[in-house]
DSSP file (Angstrom, degrees, kcal/mol; ACC not computed):
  #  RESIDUE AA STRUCTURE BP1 BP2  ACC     N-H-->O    O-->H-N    N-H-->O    O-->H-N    TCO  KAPPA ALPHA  PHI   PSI    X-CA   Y-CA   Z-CA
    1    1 A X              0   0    0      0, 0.0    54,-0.1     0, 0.0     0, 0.0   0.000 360.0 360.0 360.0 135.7   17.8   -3.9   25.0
    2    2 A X        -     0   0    0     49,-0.2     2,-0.7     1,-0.1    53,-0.1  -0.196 360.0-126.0 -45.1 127.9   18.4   -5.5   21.8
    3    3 A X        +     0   0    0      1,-0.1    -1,-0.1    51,-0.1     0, 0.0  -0.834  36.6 172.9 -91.3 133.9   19.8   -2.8   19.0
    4    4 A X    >   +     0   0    0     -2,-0.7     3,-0.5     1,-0.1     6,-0.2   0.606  48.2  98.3 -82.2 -31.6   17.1   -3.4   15.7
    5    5 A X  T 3  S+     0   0    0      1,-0.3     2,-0.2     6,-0.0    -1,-0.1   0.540  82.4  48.1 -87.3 -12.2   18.0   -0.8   13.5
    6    6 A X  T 3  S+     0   0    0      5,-0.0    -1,-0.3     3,-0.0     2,-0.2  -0.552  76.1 116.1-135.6  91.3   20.2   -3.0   11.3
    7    7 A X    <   -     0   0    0     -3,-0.5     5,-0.2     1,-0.3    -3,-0.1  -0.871  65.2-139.2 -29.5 109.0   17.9   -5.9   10.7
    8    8 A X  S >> S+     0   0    0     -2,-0.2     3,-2.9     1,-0.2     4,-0.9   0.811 106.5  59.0 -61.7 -85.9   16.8   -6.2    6.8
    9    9 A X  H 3> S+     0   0    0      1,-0.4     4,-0.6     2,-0.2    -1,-0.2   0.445 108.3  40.1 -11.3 -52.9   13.3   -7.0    8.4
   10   10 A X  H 34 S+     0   0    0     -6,-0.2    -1,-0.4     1,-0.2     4,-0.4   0.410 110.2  57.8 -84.5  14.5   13.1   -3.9   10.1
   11   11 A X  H <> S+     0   0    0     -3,-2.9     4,-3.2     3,-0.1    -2,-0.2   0.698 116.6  33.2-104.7 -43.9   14.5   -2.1    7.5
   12   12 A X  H  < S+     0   0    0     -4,-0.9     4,-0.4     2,-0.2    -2,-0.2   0.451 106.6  64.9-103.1   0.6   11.8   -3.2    5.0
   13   13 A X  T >X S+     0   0    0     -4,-0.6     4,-1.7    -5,-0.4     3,-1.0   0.835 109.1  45.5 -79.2 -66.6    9.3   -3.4    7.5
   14   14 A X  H 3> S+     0   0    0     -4,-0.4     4,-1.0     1,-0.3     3,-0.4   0.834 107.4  56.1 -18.5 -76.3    9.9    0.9    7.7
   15   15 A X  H 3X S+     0   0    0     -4,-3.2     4,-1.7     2,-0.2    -1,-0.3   0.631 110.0  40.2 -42.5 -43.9   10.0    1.3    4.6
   16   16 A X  H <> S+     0   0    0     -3,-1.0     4,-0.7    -4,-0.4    -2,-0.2   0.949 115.2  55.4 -52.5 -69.4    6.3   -0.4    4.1
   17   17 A X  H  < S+     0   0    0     -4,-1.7     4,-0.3    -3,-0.4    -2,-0.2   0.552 111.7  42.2 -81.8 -36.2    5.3    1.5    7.1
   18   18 A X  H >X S+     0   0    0     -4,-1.0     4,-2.7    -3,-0.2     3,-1.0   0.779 113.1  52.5 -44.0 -69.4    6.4    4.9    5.5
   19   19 A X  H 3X S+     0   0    0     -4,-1.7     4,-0.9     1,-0.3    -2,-0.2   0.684 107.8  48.6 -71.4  -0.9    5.1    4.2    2.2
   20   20 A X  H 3< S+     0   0    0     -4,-0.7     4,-0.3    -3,-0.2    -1,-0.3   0.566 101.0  67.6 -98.8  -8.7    1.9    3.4    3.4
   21   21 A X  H <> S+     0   0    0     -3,-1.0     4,-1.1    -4,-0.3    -2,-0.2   0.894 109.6  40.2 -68.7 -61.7    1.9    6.7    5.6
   22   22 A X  H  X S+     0   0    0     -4,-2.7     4,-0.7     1,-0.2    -2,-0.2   0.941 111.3  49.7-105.8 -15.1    1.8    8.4    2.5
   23   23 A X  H  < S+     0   0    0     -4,-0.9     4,-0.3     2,-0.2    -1,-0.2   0.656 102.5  62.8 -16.7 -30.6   -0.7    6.5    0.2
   24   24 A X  H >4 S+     0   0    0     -4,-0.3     3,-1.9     1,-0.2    -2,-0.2   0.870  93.6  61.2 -70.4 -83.2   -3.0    6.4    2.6
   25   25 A X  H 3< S+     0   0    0     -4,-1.1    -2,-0.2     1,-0.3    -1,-0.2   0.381 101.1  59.4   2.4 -59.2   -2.9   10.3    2.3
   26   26 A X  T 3< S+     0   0    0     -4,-0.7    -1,-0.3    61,-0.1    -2,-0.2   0.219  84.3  97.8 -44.6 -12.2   -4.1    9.8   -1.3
   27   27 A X  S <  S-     0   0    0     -3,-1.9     2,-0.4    -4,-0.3    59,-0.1  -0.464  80.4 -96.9 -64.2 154.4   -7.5    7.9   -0.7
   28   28 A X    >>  -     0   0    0     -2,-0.2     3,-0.6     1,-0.0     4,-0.5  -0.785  43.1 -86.8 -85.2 136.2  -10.5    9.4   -0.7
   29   29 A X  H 3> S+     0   0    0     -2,-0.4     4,-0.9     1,-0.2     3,-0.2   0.220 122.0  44.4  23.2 -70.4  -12.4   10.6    2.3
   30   30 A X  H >> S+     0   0    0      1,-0.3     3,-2.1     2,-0.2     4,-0.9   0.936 117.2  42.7 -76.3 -85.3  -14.3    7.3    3.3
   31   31 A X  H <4>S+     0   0    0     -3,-0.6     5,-2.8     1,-0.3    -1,-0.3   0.494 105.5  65.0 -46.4  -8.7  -11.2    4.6    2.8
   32   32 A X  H 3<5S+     0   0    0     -4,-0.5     5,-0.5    -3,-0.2    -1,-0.3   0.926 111.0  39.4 -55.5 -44.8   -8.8    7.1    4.6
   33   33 A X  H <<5S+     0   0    0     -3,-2.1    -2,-0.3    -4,-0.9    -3,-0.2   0.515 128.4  25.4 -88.5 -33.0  -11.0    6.5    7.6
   34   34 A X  T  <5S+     0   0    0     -4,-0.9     4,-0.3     3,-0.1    -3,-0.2   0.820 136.6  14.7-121.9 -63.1  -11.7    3.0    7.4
   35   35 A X  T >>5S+     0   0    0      2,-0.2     4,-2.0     1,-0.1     3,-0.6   0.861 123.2  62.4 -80.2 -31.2   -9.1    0.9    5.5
   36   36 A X  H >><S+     0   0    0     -5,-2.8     3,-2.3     1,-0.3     4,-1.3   0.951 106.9  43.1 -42.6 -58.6   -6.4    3.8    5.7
   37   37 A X  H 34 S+     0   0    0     -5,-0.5    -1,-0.3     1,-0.3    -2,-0.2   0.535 113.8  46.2 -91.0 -13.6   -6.4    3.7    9.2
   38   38 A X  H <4 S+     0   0    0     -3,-0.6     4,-0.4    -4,-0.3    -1,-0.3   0.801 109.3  58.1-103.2 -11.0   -6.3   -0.2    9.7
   39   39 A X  H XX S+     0   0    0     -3,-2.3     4,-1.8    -4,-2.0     3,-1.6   1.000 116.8  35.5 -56.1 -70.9   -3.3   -0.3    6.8
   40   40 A X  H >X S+     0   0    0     -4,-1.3     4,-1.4     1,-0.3     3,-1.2   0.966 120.8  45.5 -47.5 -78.3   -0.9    2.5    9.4
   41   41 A X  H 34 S+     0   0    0      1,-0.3    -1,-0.3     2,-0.2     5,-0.2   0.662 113.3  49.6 -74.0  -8.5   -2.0    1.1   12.4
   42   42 A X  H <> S+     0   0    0     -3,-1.6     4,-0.8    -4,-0.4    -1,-0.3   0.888 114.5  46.8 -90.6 -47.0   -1.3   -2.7   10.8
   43   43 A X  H << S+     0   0    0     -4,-1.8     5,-0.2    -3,-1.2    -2,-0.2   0.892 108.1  55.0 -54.6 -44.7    2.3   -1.7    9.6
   44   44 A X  T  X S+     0   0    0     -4,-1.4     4,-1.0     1,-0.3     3,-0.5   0.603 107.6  52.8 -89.5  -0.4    3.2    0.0   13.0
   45   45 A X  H  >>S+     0   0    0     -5,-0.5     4,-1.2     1,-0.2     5,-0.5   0.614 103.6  55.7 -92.8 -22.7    2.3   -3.3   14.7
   46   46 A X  H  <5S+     0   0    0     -4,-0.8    -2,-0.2     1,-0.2    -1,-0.2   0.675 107.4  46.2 -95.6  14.9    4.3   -5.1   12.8
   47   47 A X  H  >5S+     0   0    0     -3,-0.5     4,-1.1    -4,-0.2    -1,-0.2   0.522 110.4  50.6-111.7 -19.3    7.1   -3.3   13.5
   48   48 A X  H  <5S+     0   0    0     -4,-1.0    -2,-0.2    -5,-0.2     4,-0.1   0.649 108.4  51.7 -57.7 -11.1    6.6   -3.2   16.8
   49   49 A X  T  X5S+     0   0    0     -4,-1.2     4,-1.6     2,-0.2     5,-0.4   0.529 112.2  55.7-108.1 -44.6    6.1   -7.0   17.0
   50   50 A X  H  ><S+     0   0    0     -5,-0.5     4,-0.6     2,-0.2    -2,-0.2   0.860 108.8  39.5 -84.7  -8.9    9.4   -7.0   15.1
   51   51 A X  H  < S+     0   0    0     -4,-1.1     4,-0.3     2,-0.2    -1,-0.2   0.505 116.1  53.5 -97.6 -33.0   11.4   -5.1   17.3
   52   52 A X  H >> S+     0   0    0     -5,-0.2     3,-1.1     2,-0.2     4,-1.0   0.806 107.3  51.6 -78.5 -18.7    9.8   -6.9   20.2
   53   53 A X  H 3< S+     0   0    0     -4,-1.6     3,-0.5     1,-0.3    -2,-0.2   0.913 106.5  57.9 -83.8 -48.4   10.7  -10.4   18.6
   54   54 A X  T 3< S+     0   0    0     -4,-0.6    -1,-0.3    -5,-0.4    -2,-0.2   0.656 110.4  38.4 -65.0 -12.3   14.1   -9.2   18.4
   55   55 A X  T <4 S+     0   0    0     -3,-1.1    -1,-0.2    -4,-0.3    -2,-0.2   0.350  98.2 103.1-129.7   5.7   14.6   -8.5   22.1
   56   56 A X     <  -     0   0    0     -4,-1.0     3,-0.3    -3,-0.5    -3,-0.0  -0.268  59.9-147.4 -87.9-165.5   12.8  -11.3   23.4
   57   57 A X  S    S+     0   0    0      1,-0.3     2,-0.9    -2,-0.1    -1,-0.1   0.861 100.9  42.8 -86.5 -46.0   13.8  -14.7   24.9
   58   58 A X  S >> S+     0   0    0      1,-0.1     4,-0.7     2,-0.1     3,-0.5  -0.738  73.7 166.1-103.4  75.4   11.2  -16.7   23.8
   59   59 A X  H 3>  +     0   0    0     -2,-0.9     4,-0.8    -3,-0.3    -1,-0.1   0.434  56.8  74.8 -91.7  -2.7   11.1  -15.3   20.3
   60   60 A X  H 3> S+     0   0    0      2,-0.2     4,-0.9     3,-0.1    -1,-0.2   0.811  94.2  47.5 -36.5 -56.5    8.9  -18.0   18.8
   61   61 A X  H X> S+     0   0    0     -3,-0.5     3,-1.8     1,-0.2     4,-1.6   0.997 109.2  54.3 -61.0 -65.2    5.7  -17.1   20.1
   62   62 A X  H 3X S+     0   0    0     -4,-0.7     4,-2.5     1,-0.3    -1,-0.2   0.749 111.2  47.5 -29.0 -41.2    6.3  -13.5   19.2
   63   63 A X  H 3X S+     0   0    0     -4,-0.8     4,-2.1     2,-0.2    -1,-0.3   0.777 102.9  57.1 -75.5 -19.7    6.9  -14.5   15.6
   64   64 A X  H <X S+     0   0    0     -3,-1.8     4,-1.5    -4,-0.9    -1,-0.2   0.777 109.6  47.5 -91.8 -42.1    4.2  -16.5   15.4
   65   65 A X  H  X S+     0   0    0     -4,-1.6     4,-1.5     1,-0.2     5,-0.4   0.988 109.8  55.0 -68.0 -45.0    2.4  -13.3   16.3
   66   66 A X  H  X S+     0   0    0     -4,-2.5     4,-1.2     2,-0.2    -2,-0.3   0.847 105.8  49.6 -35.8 -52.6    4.4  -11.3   13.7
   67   67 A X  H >X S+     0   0    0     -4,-2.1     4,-1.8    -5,-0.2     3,-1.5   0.955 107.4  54.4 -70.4 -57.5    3.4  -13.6   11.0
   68   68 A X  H >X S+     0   0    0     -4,-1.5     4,-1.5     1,-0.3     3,-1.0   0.718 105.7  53.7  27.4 -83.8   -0.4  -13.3   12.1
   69   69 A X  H 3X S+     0   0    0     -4,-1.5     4,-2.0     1,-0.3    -1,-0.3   0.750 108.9  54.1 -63.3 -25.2    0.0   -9.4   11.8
   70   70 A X  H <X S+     0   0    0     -3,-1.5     4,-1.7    -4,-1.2    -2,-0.3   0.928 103.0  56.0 -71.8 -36.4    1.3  -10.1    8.1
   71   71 A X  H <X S+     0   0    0     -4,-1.8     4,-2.1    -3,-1.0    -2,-0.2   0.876 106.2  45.1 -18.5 -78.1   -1.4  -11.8    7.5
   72   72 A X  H  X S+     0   0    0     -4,-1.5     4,-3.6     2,-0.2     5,-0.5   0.851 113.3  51.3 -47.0 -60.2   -3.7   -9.1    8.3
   73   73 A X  H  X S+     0   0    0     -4,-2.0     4,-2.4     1,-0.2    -2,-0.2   0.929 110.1  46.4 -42.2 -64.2   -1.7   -6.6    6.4
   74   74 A X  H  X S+     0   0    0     -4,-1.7     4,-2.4     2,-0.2     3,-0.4   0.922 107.6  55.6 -69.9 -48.2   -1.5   -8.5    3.3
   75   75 A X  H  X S+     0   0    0     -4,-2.1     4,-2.1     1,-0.2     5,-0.4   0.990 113.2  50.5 -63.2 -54.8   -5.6   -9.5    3.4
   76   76 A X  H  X S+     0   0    0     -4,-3.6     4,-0.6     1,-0.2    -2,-0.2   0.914 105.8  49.7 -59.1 -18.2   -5.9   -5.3    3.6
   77   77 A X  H >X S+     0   0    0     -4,-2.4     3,-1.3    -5,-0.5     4,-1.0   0.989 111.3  51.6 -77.8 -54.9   -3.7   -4.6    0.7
   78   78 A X  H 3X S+     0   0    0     -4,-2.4     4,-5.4     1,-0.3     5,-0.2   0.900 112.6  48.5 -45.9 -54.4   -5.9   -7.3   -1.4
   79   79 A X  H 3< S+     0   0    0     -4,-2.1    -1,-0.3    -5,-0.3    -2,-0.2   0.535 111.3  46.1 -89.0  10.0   -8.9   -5.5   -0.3
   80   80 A X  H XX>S+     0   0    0     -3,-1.3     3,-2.6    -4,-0.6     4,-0.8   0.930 109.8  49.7 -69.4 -78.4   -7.6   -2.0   -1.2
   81   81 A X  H ><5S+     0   0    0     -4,-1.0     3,-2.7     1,-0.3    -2,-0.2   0.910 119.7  43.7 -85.2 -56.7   -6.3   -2.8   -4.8
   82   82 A X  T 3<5S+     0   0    0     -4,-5.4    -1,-0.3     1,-0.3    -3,-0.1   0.637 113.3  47.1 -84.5   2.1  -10.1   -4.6   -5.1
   83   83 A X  T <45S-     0   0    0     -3,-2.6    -1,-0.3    -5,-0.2    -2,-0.2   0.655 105.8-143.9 -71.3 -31.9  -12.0   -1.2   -3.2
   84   84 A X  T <<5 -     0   0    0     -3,-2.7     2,-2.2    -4,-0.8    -3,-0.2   0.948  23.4-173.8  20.8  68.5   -9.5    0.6   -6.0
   85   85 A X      < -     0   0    0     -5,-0.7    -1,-0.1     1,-0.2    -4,-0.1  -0.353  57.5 -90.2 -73.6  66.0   -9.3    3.0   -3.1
   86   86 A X  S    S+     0   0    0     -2,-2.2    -1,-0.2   -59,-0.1   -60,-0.1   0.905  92.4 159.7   5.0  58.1   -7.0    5.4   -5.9
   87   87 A X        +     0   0    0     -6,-0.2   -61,-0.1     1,-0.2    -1,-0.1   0.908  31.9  13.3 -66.0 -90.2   -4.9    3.1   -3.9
   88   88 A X  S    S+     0   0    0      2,-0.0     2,-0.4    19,-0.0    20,-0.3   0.256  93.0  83.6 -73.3  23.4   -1.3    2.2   -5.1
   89   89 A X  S    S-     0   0    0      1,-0.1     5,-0.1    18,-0.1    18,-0.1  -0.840  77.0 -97.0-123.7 162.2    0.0    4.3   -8.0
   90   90 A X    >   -     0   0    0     -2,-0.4     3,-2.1     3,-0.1     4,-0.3  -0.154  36.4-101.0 -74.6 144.0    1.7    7.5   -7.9
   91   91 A X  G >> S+     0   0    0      1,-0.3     3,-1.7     2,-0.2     4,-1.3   0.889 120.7  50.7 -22.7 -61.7    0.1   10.8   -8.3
   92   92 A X  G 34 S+     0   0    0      1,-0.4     4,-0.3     2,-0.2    -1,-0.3   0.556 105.5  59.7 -74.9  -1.9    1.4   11.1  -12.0
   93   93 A X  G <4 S+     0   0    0     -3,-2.1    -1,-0.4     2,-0.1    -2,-0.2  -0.028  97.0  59.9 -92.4   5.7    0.1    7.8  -12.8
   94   94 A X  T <4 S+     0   0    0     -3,-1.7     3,-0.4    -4,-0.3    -2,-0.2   0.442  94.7  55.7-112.9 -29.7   -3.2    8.6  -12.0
   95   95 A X  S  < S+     0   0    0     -4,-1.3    -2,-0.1     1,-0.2    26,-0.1   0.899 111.9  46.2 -71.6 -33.7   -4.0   11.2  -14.2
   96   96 A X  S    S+     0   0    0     -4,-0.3     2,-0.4    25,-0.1    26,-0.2   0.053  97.8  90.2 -73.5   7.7   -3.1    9.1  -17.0
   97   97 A X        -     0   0    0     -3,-0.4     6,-0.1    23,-0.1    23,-0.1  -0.980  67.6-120.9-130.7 134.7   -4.7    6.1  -16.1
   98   98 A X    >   -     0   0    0     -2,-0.4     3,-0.8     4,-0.3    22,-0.1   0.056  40.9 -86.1 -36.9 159.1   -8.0    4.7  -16.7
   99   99 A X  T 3  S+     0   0    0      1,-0.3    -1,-0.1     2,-0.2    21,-0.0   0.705 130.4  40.5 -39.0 -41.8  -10.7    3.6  -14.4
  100  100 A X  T 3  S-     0   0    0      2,-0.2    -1,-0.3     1,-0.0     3,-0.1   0.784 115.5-117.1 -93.0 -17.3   -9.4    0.1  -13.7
  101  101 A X    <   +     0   0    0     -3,-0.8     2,-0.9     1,-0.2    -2,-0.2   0.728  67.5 142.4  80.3  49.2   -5.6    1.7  -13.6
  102  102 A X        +     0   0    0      1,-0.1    -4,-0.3    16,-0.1    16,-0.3  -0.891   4.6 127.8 -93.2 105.5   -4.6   -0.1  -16.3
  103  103 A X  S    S-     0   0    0     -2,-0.9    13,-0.2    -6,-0.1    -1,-0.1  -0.121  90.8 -83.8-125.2  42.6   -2.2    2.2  -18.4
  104  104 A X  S    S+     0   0    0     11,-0.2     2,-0.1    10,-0.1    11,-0.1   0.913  83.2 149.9  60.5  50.9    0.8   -0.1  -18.7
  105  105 A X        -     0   0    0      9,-0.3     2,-1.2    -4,-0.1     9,-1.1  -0.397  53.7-107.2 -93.7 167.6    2.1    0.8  -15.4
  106  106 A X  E     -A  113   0A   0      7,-0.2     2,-0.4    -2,-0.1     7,-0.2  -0.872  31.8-140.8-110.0 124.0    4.2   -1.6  -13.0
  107  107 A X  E >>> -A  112   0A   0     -2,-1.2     4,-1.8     5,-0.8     3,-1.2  -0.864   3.1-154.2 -87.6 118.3    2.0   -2.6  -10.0
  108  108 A X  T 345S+     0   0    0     -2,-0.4    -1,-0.1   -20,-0.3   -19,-0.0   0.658  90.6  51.9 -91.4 -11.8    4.0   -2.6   -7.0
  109  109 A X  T 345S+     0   0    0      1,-0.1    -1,-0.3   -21,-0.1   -31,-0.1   0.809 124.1  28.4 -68.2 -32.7    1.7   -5.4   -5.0
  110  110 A X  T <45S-     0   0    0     -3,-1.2    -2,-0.2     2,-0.1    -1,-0.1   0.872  94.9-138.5-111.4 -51.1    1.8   -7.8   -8.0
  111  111 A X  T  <5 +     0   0    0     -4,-1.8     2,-0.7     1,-0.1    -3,-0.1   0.349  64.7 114.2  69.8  25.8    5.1   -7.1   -9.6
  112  112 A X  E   <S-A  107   0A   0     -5,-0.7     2,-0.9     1,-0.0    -5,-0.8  -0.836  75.0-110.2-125.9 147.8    3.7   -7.3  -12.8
  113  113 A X  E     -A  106   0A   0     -2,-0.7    -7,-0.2    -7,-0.2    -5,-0.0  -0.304  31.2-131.8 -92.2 116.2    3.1   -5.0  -15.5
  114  114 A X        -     0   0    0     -9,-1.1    -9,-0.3    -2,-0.9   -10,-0.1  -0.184  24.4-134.8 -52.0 130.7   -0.9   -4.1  -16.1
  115  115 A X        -     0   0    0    -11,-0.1     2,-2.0   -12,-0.1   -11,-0.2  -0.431  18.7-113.4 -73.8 152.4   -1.7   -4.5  -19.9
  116  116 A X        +     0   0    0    -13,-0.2   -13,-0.1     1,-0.2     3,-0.1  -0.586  39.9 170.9 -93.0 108.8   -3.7   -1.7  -21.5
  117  117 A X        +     0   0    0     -2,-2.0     2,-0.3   -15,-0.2    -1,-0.2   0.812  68.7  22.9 -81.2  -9.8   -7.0   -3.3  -22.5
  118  118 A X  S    S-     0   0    0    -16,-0.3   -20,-0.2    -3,-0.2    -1,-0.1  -0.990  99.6 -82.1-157.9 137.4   -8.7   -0.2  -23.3
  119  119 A X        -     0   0    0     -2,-0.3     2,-0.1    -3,-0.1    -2,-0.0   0.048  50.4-128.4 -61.1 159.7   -7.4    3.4  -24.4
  120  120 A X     >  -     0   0    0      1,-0.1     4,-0.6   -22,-0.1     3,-0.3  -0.270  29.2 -94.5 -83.9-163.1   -6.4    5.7  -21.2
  121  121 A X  T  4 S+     0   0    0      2,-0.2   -25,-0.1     1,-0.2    -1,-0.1   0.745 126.2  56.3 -62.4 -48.5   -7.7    9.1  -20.5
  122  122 A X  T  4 S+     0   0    0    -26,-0.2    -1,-0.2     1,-0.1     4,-0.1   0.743  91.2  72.2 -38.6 -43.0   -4.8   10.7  -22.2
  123  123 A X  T  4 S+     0   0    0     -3,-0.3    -2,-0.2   -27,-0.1    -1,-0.1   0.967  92.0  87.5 -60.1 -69.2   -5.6    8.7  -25.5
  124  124 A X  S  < S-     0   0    0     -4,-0.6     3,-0.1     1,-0.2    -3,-0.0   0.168  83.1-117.9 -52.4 129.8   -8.6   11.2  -25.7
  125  125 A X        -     0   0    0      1,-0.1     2,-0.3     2,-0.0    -1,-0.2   0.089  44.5 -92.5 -78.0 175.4   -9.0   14.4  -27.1
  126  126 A X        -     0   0    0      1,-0.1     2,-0.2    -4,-0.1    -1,-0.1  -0.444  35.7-113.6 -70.5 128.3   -9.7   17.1  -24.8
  127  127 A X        -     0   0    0     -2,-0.3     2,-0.5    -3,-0.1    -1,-0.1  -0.252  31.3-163.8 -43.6 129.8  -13.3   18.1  -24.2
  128  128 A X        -     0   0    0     -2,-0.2     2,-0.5     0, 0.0    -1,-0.0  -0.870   3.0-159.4-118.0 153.4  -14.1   21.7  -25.5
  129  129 A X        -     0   0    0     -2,-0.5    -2,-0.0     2,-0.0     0, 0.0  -0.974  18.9-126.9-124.0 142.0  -17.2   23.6  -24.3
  130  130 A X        -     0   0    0     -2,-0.5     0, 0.0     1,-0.1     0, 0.0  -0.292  21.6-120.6 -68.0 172.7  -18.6   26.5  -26.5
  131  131 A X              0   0    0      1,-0.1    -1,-0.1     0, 0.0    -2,-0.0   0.018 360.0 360.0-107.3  25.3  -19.1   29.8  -24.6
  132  132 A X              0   0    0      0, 0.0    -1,-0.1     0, 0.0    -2,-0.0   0.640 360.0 360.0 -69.6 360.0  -22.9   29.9  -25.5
């Protein structure tokens, strides 16, 4: 059997496959269950498809299948960031951020940095309630 473990492909394939492990964790209820679960299970094929590619003969076909499974991935990250399933930003970014998550944050899908069109949550002052 082929050794994998130092292959940038598989390296950064992990990493994806890890960081979507815990994002997912962070959705709420309904997209944990439905898009979480096809994000993980989409990552771990595709490293399994990359690990098989690496130890087959005919390693064309298998890649062919591998891009295929990229595909897929990539059309479920689109439809995450447009679900906003309180998908990609970090915990501490999410308190601070607005509805659409623009608070002048760096989006790691796009690699560009969201403008603030509108003040965040932060900008506001705090609600106070009387004790009547």
């Amino acid at each position: 059997m082929a050794r994998y473990e130092h292959l940038p492909i598989y390296k950064q394939a992990l990493d994806a496959a890890v960081h979507f492990e815990k994002v997912v964790a962070g959705f709420s209820r309904y997209h944990k269950y439905t898009l979480g679960t096809e994000l993980r299970s989409q990552s771990r094929a595709a490293l399994a498809l990359i690990v098989r590619a690496n130890c087959a003969r005919d390693r064309a076909s298998v890649l062919v299948e591998l891009r295929q499974c990229l595909d897929e991935l990539l059309i479920l990250l689109r439809l995450a960031k447009e679900v906003r399933a309180s998908a990609f930003r970090s915990r501490d970014s999410m308190s601070s951020a607005d509805a659409s998550g623009r608070c002048g944050s760096r989006c790691w899908w796009s690699g560009s940095v969201a403008t603030k069109s509108y003040p965040c949550r932060r900008d506001f002052p705090r609600r106070v309630t009387s004790g009547k």
